[in-house]
C-alpha positions in Angstrom: -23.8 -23.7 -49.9 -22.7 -24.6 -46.6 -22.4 -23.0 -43.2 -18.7 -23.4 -42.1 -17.5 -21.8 -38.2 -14.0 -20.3 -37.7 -13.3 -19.9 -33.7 -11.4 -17.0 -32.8 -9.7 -17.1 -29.7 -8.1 -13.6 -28.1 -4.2 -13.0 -29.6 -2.3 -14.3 -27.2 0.6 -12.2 -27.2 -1.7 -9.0 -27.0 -1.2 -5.8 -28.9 1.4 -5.0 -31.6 2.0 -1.9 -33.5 5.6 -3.1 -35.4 4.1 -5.2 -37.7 1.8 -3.6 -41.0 -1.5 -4.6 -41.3 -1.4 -7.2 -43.6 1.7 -8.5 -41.9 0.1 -8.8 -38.5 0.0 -12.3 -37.3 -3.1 -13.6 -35.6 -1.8 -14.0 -32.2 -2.1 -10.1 -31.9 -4.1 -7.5 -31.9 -4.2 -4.6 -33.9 -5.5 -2.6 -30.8 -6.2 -3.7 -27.1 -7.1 -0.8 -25.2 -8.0 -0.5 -21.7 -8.3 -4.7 -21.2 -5.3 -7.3 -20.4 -5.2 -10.9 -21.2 -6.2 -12.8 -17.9 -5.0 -16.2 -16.9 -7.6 -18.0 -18.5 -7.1 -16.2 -22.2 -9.5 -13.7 -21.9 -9.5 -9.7 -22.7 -11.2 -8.7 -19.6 -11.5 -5.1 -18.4 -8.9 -3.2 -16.6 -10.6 -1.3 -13.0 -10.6 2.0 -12.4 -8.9 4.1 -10.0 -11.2 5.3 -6.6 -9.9 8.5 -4.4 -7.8 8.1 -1.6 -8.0 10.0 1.4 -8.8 14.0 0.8 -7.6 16.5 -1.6 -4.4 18.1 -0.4 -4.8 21.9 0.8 -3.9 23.8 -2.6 -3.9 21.3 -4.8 -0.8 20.7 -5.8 0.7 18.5 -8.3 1.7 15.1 -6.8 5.4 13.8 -7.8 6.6 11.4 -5.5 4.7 8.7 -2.8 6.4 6.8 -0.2 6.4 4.4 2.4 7.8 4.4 5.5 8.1 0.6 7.3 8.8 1.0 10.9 10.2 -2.2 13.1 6.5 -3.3 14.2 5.8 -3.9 10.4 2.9 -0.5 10.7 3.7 1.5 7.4 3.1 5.6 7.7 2.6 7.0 3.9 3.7 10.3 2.6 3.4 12.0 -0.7 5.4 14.9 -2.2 4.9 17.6 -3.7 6.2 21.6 -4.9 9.3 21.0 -2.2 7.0 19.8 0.4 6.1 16.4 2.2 2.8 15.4 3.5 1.7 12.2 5.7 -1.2 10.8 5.5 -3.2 10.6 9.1 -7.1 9.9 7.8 -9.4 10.0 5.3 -9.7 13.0 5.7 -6.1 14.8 7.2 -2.9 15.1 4.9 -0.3 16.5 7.4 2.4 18.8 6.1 5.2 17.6 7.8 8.2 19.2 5.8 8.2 22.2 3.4 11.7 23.0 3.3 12.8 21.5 -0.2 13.1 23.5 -3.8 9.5 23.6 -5.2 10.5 22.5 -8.7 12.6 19.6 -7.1 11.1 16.3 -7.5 11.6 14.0 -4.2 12.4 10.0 -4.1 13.0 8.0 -1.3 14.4 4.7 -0.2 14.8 3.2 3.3 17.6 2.0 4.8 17.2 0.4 8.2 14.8 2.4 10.4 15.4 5.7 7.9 13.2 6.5 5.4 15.3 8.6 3.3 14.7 12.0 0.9 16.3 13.4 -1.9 15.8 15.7 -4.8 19.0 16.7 -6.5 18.8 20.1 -5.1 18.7 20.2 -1.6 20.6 18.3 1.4 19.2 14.8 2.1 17.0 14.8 4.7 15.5 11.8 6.7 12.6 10.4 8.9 12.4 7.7 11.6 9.1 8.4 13.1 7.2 10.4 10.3 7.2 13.5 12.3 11.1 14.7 12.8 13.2 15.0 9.4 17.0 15.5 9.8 19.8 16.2 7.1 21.5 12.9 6.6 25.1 13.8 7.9 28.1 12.0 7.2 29.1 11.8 10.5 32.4 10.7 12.2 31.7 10.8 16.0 28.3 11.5 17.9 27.7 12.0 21.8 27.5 14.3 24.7 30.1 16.8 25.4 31.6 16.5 28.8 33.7 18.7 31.3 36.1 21.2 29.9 34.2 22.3 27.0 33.6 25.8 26.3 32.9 27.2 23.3 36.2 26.8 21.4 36.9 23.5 22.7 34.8 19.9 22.6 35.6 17.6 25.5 33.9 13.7 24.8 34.9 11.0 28.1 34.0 8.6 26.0 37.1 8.8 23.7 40.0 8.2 25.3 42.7 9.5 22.0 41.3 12.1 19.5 44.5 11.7 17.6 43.4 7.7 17.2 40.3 8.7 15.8 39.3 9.4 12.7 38.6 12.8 13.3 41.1 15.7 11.5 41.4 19.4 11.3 38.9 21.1 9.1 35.9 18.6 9.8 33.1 20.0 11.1 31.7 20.2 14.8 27.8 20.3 14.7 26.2 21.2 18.3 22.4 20.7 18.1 21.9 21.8 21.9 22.6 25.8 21.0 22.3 24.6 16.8 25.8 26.1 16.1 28.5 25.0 13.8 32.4 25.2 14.0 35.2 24.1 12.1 38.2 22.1 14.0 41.4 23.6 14.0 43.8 21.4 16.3 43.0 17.5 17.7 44.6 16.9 20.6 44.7 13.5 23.0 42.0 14.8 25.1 39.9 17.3 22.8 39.0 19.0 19.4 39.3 22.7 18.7 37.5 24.2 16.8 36.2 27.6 15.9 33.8 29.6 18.6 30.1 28.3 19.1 28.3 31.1 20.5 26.3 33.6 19.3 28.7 36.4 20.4 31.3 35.3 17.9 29.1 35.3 15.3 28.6 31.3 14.9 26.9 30.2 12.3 23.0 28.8 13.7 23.8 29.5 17.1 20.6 31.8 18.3 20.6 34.7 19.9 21.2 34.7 23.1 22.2 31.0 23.0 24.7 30.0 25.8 28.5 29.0 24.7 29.2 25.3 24.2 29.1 23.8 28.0 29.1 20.7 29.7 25.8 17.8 28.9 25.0 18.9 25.1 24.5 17.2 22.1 27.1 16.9 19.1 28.2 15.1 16.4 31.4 15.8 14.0 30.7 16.0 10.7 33.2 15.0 8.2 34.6 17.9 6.2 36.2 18.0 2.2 37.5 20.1 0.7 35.5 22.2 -1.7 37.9 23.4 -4.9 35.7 25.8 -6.5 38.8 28.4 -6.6 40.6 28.7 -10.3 44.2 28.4 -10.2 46.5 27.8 -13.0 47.2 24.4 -12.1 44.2 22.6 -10.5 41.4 24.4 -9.0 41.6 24.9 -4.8 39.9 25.4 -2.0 41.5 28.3 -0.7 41.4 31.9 -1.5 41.7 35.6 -0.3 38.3 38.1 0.1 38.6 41.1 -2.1 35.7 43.4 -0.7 34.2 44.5 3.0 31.0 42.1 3.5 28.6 41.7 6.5 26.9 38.3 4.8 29.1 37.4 1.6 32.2 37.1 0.0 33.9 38.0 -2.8 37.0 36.6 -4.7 38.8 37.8 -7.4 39.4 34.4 -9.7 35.4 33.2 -9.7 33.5 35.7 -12.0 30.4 33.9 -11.7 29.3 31.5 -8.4 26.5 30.1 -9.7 28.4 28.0 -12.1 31.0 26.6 -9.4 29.9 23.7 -7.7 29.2 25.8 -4.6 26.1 24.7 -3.3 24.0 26.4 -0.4 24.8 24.4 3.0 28.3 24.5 2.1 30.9 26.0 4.9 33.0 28.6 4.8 35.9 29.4 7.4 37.4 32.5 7.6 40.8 32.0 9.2 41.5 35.5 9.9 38.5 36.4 11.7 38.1 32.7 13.4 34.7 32.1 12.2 32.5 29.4 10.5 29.7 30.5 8.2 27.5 28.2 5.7 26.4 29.5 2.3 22.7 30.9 2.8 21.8 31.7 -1.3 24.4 32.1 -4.7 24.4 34.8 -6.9 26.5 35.6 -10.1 28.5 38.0 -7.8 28.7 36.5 -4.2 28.6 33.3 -2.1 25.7 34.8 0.7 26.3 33.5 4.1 25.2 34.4 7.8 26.3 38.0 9.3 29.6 37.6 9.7 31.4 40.5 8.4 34.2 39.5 6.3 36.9 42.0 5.3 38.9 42.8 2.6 42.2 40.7 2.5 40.8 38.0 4.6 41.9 34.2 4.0 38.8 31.7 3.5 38.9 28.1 3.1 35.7 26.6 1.4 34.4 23.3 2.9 31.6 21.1 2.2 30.3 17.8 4.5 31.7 14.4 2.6 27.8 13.7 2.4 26.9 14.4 -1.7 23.9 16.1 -2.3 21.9 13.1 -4.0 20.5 13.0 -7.3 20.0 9.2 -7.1 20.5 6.7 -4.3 19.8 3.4 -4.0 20.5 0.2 -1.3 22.4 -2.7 -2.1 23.1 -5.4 0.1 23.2 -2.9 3.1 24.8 -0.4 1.6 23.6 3.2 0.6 25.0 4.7 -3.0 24.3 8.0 -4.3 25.0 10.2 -7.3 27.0 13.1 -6.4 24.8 15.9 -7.8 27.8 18.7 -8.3 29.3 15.8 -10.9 26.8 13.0 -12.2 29.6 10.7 -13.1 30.7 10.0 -9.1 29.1 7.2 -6.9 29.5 7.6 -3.2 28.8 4.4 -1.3 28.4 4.1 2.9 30.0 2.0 5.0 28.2 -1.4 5.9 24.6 -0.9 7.7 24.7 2.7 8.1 23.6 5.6 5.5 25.7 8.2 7.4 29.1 6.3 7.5 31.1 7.4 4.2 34.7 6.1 5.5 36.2 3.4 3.7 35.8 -0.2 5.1 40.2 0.1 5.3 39.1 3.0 8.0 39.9 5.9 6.0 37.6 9.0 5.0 38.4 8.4 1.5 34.5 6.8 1.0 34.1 4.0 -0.8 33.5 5.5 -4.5 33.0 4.0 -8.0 33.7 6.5 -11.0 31.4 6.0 -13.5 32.8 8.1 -15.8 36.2 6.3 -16.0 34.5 3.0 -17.0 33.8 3.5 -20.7 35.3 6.0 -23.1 32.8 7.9 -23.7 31.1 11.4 -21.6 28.2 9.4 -19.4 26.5 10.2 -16.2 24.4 7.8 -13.9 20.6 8.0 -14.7 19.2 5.0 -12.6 20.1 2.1 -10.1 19.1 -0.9 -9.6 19.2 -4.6 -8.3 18.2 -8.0 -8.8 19.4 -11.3 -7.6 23.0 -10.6 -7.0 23.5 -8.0 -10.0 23.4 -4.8 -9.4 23.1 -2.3 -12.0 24.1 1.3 -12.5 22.5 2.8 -16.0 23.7 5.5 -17.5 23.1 7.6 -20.5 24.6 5.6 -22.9 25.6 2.0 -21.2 24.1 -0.1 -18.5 27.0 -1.8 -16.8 26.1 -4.8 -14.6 28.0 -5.7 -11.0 28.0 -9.0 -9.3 28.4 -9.1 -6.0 27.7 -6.9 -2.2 30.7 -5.4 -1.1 32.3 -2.7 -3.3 36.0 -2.3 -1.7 37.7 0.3 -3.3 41.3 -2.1 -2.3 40.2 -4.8 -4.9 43.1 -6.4 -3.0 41.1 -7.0 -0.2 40.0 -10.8 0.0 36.5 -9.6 1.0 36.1 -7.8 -2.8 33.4 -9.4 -4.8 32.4 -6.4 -6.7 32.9 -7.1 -10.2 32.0 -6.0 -13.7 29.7 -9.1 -15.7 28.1 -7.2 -18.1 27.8 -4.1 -20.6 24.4 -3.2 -22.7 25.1 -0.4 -25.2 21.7 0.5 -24.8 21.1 3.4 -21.7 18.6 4.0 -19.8 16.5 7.0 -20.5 14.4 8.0 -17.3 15.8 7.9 -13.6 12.3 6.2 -13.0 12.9 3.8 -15.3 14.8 0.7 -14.3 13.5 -1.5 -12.2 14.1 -5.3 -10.8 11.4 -8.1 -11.7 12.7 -11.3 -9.8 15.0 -12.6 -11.8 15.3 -9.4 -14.1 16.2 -6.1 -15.0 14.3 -3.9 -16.9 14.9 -0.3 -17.9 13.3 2.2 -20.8 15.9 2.5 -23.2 15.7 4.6 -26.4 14.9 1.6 -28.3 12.3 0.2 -25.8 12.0 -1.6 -23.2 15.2 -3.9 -22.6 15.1 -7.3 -20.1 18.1 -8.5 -18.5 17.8 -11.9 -17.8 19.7 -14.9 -16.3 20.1 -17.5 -18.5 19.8 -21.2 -17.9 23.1 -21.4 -16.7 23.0 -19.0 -13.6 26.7 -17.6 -15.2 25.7 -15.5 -17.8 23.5 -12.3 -18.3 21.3 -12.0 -21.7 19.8 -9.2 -23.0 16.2 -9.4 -25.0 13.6 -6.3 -26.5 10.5 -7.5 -24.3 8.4 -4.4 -26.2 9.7 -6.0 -29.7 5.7 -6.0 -31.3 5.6 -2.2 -29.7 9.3 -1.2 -31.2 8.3 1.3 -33.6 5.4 3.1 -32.0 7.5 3.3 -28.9 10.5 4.2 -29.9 8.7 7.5 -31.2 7.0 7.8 -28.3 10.0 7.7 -26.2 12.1 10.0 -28.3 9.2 12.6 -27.8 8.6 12.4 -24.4 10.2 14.6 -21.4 12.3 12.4 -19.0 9.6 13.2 -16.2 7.0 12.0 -18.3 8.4 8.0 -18.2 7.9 6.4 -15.3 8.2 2.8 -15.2 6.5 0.1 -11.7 5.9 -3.6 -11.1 2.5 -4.5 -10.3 3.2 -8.2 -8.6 -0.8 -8.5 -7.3 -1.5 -8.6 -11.8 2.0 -9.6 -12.9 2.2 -6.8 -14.9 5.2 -4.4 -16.0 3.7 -1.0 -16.4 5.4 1.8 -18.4 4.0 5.6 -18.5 5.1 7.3 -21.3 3.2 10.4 -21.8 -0.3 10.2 -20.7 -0.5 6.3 -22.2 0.9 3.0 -19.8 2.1 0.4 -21.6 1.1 -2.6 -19.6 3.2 -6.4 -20.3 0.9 -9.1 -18.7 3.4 -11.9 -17.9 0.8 -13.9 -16.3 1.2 -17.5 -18.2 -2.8 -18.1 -19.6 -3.4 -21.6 -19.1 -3.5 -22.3 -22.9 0.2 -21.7 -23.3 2.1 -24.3 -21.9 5.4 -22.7 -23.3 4.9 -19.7 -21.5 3.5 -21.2 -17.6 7.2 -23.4 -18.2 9.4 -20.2 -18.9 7.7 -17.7 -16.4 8.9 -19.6 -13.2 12.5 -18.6 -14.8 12.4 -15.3 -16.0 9.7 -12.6 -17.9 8.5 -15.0 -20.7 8.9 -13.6 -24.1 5.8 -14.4 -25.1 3.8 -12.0 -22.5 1.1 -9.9 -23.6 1.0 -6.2 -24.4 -2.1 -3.8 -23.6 -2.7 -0.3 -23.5 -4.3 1.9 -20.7 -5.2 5.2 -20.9 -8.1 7.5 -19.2 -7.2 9.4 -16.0 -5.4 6.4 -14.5 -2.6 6.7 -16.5 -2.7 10.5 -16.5 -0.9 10.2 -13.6 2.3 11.4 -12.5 3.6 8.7 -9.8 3.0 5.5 -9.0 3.8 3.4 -6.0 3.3 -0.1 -4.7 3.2 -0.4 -1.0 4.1 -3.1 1.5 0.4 -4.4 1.3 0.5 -5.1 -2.3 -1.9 -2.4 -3.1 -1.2 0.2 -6.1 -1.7 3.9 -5.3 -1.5 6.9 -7.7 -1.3 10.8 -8.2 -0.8 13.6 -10.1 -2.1 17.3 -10.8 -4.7 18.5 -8.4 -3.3 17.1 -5.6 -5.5 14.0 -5.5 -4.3 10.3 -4.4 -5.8 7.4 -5.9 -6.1 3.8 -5.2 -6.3 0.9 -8.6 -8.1 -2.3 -8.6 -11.0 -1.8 -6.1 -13.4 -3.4 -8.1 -14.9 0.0 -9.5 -14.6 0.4 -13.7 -14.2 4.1 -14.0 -11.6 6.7 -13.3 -13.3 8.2 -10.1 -16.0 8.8 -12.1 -14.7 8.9 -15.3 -15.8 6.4 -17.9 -13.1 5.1 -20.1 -13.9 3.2 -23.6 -12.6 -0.2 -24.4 -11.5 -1.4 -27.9 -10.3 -4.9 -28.7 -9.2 -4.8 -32.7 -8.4 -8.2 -34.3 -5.6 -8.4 -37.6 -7.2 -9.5 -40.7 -8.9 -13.1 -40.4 -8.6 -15.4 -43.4 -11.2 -17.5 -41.7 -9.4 -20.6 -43.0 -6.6 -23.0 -41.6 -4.3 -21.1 -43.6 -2.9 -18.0 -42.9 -4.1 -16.2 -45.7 -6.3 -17.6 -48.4 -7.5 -16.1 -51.8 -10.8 -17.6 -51.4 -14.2 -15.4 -51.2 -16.4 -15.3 -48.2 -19.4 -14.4 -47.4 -19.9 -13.5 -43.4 -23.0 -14.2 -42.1 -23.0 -14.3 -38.1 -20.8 -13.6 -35.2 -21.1 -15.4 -32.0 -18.9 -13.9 -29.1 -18.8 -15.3 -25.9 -18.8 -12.7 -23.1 -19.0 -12.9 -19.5 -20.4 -9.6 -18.1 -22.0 -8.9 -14.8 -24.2 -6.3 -15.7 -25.6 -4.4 -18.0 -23.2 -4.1 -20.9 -23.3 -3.0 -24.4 -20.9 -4.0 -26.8 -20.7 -2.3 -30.1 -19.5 -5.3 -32.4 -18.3 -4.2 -36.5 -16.7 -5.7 -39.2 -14.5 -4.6 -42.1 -13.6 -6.5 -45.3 -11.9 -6.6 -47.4 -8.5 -4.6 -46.9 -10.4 -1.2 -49.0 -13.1 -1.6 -46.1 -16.0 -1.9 -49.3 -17.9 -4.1 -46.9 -18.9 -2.8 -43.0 -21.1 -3.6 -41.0 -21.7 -2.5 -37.2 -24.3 -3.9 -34.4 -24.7 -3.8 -31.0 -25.1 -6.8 -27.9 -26.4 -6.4 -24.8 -24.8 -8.2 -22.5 -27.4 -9.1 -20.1 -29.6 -11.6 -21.8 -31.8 -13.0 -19.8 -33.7 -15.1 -21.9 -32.8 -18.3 -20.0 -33.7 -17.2 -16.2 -36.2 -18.1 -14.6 -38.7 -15.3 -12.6 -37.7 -12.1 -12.9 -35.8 -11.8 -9.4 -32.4 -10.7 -9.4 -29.3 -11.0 -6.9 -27.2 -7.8 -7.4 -27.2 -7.8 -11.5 -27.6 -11.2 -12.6 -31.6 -12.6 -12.7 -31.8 -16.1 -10.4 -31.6 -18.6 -12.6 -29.7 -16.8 -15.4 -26.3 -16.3 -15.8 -23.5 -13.5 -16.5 -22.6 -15.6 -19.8 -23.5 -14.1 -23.4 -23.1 -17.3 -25.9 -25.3 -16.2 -28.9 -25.5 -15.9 -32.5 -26.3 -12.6 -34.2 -26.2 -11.5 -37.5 -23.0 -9.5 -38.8 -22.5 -9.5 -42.8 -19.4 -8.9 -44.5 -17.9 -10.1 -47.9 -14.3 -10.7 -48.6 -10.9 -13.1 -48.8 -10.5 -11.6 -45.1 -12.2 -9.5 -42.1 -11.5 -8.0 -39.3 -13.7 -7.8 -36.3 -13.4 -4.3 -33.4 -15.1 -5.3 -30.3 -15.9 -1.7 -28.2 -17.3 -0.4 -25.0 -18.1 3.0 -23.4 -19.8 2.2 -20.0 -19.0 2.4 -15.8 -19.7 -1.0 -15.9 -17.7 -4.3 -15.0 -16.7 -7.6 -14.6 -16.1 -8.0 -18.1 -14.6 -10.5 -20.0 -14.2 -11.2 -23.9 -13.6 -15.2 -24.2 -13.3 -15.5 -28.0 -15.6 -15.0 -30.8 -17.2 -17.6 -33.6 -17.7 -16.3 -36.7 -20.1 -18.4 -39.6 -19.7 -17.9 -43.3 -20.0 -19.9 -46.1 -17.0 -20.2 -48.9 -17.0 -19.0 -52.5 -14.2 -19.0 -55.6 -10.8 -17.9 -55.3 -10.9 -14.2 -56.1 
């Protein structure tokens, strides 16, 4: 009976857990592990992850990397972690450079202009410019020098001409960083602002002791001061209210049983009017709002302020503007002025700040879990819906001729992670509960389309993500591989969208948008063990995690820092015949892969047929024959003469109407690529 040859090549379209086994079609895999699909078809091994830089003192676990770009194009690196920030100065030297922030807080950043800027959802958002100073981000009004005439109740600025023109109104905030003291303005008059003492004698909140009284030649800016309504009234809640108790460091009101569930926050301001002072909220307890010394007395008015800058739980830049999540209510959107982070007046020059309210545009209870932009669109994903905006300038006065903020699209299907929603070129893509969800274009430029890119993964991910904690998905672009990369418990989920050159379709559709017909592969090992992933300016993919250890992917190593990882290629079942499926009988008698490995490699090669497995068999292949070099000399692992390609027949027996062929390794070792696979049998009766 004759010999007859079925060539395998490697599923195109990757891994697919959706389908069942005897469903699966041959252009996937039952299991791709730890190798992607390169751009000439092959299943090649993924690289390994090498240390970078030294372990951080106490080890800590890593949550958040980021990049500073200053205006020469040099980049200074920091990672975060436990409430602190660290940069990196050497191989060897991770600086602390900022421990301030709440130790269960995660940190993320964006830059804006020449500020790389912090926040956590916890604390104040602070800022660098240099990688060595950090500053709160302050929505700030006016900034200069103070000039003749000032004293410590009074500011006087030459440089503006008409306080009552500015912008500037009782109850913002004066900040003097010269004697670091805070007061509250009481009366704006043509040539000054009053304000509440700055000096330590009167009990100013952060003025030292001993610090002098505000003078002549000092540093301030004015800070611009809301209204904090944490009171209960029987109407709406206020901002105003009357001590009840004798305190030297906290206050006390009658109508707030518990502070901790106001929206009180610590670095909020309090002014007691009586008594003429300014204090800020130190800590919160059930019981009291703590504060500086300042003794305040039964019977004494207080008016609650807080700066018009939200404490962040997201942010994100658009088209030179800065938006954040208001972390007191999840469902508000403050957005700068033009250019700068700290301006939050309107662009009609009022300090109403540009705002969108999320939770007014669908009828349902949502709150903003991610931003972001692509193209023109930006988006602004919430629990429940992503809503899509076209457009850079978000007026509140739609009126205005220079609106172009508008509503194009609506996706019932939220996002579920704040790390996961990202832009792609032309697309958006976020981790939804039902996978992972493109936003694309469509060919004509007007309108938006929606498409399940992890469709062959559906099932197994959807469980996946339904089980996971929120800080546990974390979603990057890798442009240097073309891959989409999604973390989702301690497995990535890696799309190759790299069109192979055997799939014309696909090198046609990827200079438009993420081709549908990309690959999936998995990763696993310590790489994706880790918690945060970053791509910096240079291309180049760093990682960390637990043990406060930094690493750096893709530097032509094939471990984890040591750790071997296994790879596994599974195909469906074969039918070995034109024909999808087939009820004729074979006989296996030979497999013959091709693979191009530069070393030492041993692949461990089985087969299983039919579907009750009744026939197995299992071999191995080393992957350095030599057989056709010539000498024995070698250049680094391949023999002179020879060459890093395995092309030959061994003997692998199976009997059945179909097979399926697992293709493994366990090793340090690399390159390594799996071409395709030839497999000789000869053809009985239909069974």
């Amino acid at each position: 009976m004759a010999l007859e040859f079925s060539i395998y090549p490697i599923a195109p379209k990757g891994l697919a857990t959706s389908f069942t086994e005897a469903e699966l079609p041959d252009d996937y895999a039952l299991i791709f592990k730890n190798r992607f699909i390169n751009a000439a078809g092959g299943a090649e091994k993924r690289q390994g992850i090498v240390r970078y830089g030294a372990t951080i003192t106490s080890s800590p676990t890593i949550t958040g990397i980021h990049e500073l770009m200053k205006k020469d194009g040099t980049t200074i690196l920091f990672v975060s972690a436990a409430g602190k920030i660290y940069r990196y100065d050497s191989a060897t030297v991770w600086t602390t450079v900022y421990s301030a922030g709440t130790t269960s807080a995660t940190y993320r950043s964006v830059q804006m202009g020449a500020k790389l800027i912090f926040n956590n959802g916890e604390d104040r958002n602070i800022y660098t410019e240099d990688g060595i100073t950090f500053k709160e981000l302050l929505s700030v009004i006016e900034r200069g020098q103070t000039t003749a005439g000032s004293n410590a109740g009074s500011l006087h600025d030459s440089n503006v001409t008409n306080w009552l023109t500015s912008q500037v109104k009782v109850r913002d905030i004066v900040y003097n960083a010269t004697v670091s003291g805070y007061g509250v303005i009481t009366a704006v008059t043509t040539a000054s602002v009053q304000h509440t003492p700055i000096a330590s004698s009167a009990g100013a909140y952060g003025a030292g002791s001993g610090s002098a009284n505000q003078t002549n030649a000092q540093s301030y800016v004015i800070i611009d001061g809301v209204e904090l309504n944490i009171i209960p009234t029987l109407v709406e809640d206020d901002n105003v209210a009357l001590s009840i108790t004798d305190r030297e460091g906290g206050v006390n009101v009658s109508a707030v049983s518990d502070w901790t569930k106001t929206e009180a926050r610590v670095g909020d301001f309090i002014n007691n009017t009586t008594k003429n002072w300014l204090s800020r909220v130190t800590s919160i307890t059930t019981a009291s709002l703590l504060m500086s010394s300042a003794p305040s007395s039964a019977g004494d008015s207080l008016v609650f302020l807080k700066s018009a800058m939200p404490i962040a739980s997201r942010t994100h830049v658009h088209f030179g503007r800065f938006y954040m999540v208001d972390e007191r209510d999840g469902r508000r959107i403050v957005i700068s002025g033009p250019n700068n982070p700290e301006d939050l007046t309107s662009d009609a020059g009022t300090l109403e700040s540009n705002e969108i309210s999320f939770g007014s545009y669908q009828p349902t209870a949502d709150k903003v879990i991610a931003f972001a932009s692509y193209q023109r669109f930006m988006s602004i994903c919430g629990l429940r819906n992503v809503f899509l905006f076209e457009g850079t300038t978000p007026i509140v006065d739609t009126s205005s001729a220079n609106a172009d903020f508008n509503i194009v699209g609506l996706f019932p299907q939220g996002a579920v992670s704040p790390d996961g929603a990202i832009s792609v070129g032309n697309d958006l893509v976020y981790v939804s509960v039902d996978g992972i969800q493109a936003v694309s274009l469509q060919n004509s430029t007007t309108t938006l389309g929606r498409a399940n890119l992890s469709e062959p993964l559906r099932t197994t991910m959807r469980d996946e993500i339904a089980d996971a904690a929120t800080s546990d998905i974390y979603m990057f672009h890798y442009p240097r591989r073309s891959w989409l990369c999604v973390k989702i418990s301690d497995t990535l989920y890696v799309y190759n969208y790299t069109p192979f050159f055997g799939n014309m379709q696909q090198v046609q559709q990827a200079s438009a948008q993420l081709p549908l017909t990309g690959s999936w592969s998995i990763f696993d090992g310590p790489f994706a063990q880790q918690k945060v992933f970053a791509v910096l300016a240079d291309g180049s993919l760093l990682c960390a995690g637990t043990g406060g250890k930094v690493y750096k992917f893709d530097q032509n190593t094939y471990t984890d820092d040591g750790v071997r990882y296994s790879t596994k290629y599974q195909t469906g079942w074969l039918s070995m015949e034109p024909k999808a499926r087939s009820p004729r009988l074979k006989q296996g008698h030979y497999i013959q892969p091709v693979l191009d490995a530069g070393d030492q490699i041993t692949y461990t090669v089985s087969v299983e047929a039919p579907f009750d497995i009744q026939s197995t068999e299992s071999i191995l292949i080393d992957a350095s024959d030599t057989s056709q070099a010539i000498g024995n000399a070698t250049i680094g692992n391949t023999t002179i003469g020879g060459t890093s390609i395995v092309d030959a027949k061994y003997s692998l027996r199976w009997r059945g109407k179909e097979a399926r062929f697992t293709f493994e390794t366990n090793d340090s070792l690399g390159p390594d690529v799996l071409s395709r696979f030839t497999v000789y049998f000869t053809k009985h009766g239909a069974r």
